[in-house]
N, C-alpha and C positions, 0 to 999 in steps of 0.2 A: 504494500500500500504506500502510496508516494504522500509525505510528507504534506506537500501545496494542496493534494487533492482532500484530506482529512481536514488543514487551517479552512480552507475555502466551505467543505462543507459544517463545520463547527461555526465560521461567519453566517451562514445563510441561515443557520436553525438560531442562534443566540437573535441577530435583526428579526428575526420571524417573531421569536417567541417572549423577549425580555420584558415587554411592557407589563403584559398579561400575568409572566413567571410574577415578577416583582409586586404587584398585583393581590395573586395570587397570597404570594406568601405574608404582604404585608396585613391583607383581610385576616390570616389564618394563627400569627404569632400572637400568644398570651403579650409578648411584650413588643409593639412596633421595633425598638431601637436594635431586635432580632435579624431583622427583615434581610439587611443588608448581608450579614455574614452567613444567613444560608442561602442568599440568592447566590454567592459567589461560588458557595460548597456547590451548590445543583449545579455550576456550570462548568465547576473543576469536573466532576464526577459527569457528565453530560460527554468532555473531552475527554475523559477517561475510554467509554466506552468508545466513542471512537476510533480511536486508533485503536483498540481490544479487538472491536470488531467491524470496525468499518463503516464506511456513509449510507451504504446499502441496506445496513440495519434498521435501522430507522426511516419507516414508514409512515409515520404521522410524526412531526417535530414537536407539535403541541403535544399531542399525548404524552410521547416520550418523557419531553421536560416536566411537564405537571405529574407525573408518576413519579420520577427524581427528588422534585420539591415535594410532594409531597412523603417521601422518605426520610430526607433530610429533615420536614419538620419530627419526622415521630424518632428519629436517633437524638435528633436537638432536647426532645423534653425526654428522652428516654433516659438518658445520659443526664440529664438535670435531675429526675427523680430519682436515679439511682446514688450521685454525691449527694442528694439532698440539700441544694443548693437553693437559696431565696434570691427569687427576682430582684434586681434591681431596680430601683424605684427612678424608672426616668429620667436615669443617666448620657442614655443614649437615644431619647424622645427626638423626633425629629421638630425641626423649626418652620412654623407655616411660611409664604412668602409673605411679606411685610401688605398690607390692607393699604390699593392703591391711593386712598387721600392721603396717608400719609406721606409728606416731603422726603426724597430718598436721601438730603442734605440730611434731615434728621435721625437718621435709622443710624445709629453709634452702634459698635461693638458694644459698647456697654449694656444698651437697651437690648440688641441681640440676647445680650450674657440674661439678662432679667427676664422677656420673653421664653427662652431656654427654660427656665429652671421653674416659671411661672407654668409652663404646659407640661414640665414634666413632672408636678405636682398632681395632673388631671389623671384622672383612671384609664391604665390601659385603652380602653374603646375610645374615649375622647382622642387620644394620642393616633388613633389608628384613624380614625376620620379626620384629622388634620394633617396626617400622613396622606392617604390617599385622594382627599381633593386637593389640599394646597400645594404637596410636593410632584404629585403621578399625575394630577390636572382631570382626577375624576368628576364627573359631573354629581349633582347633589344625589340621585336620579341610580347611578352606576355605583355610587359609594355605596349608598342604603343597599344596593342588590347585594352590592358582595361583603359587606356585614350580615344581611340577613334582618334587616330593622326596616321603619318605615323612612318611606322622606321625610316626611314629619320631623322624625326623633333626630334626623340628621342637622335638618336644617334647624332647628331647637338649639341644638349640642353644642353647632359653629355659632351661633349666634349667641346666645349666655357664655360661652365659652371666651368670644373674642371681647365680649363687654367686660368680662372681667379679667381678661388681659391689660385691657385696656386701664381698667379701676388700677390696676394691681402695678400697672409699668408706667405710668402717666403718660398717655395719648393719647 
């Protein structure tokens, strides 16, 4: 198996399928700030198999990947159940994009630093619906689906949520 033909086929299935993977995995982790380092594992293990077994393998790219990830999440909390390890309390929460009225002159790393620490205060699910519309750019609509909640409860959650960002970080 030639080298060029495995990177190019591991490019075509990673462009196919990352939005969706990361997506995926971010609706599915107990803890969003998860998201990131098993979407990487699914795609180390994703090249793994390729060169094991070749591009041929792999008849659906979406399937394949979402079978991986979802692997990678059940070794992730397997492997945490087993050390009997305590989540982290949103550490590694992700950061919404800054709420267009505000002046981009004003958005200091510091306010950053405050916002940070201000959501990652919020419960898991909050963290996970400000992960996925503000940083994946899901609609209110496509977030609710892939939590499994109403739009309602969404659009509720960003909006109490960023009001008291706001109280909490002065903006």
């Amino acid at each position: 198996m030639h080298r060029a033909e495995i990177a190019a086929a591991f490019r075509k299935l990673y462009d196919e399928t990352r939005r969706e993977t990361l997506i995926y995995l971010t609706a599915r982790c107990a803890d969003p700030g998860d998201a990131a380092d098993l979407f990487q594992e699914t795609y180390v293990e994703a090249y793994a198999a390729l060169c094991r077994r070749g591009p041929a393998y792999v008849r659906s790219g979406e399937a394949f990947v979402k079978k991986l990830a979802a692997q990678q999440l059940h070794r992730h909390y397997r492997r945490r159940e087993l050390r009997r390890e305590v989540p982290l309390e949103a550490v590694e929460a992700a950061v919404p994009a800054p709420p267009e009225e505000i002046d981009d002159r004003l958005v200091t790393e510091a306010l950053l630093e405050r916002v940070h620490a201000a959501l990652g205060r919020q419960p898991a699910l909050t963290r996970k619906i400000f992960a996925l519309h503000f940083s994946l750019g899901l609609t209110l609509a496509e977030t609710a689906a892939e939590l499994g909640v109403s739009e309602s409860f969404v659009k509720n959650r960003l909006y109490r949520t960023v009001a008291q960002l706001r109280r909490e970080c002065g903006f």
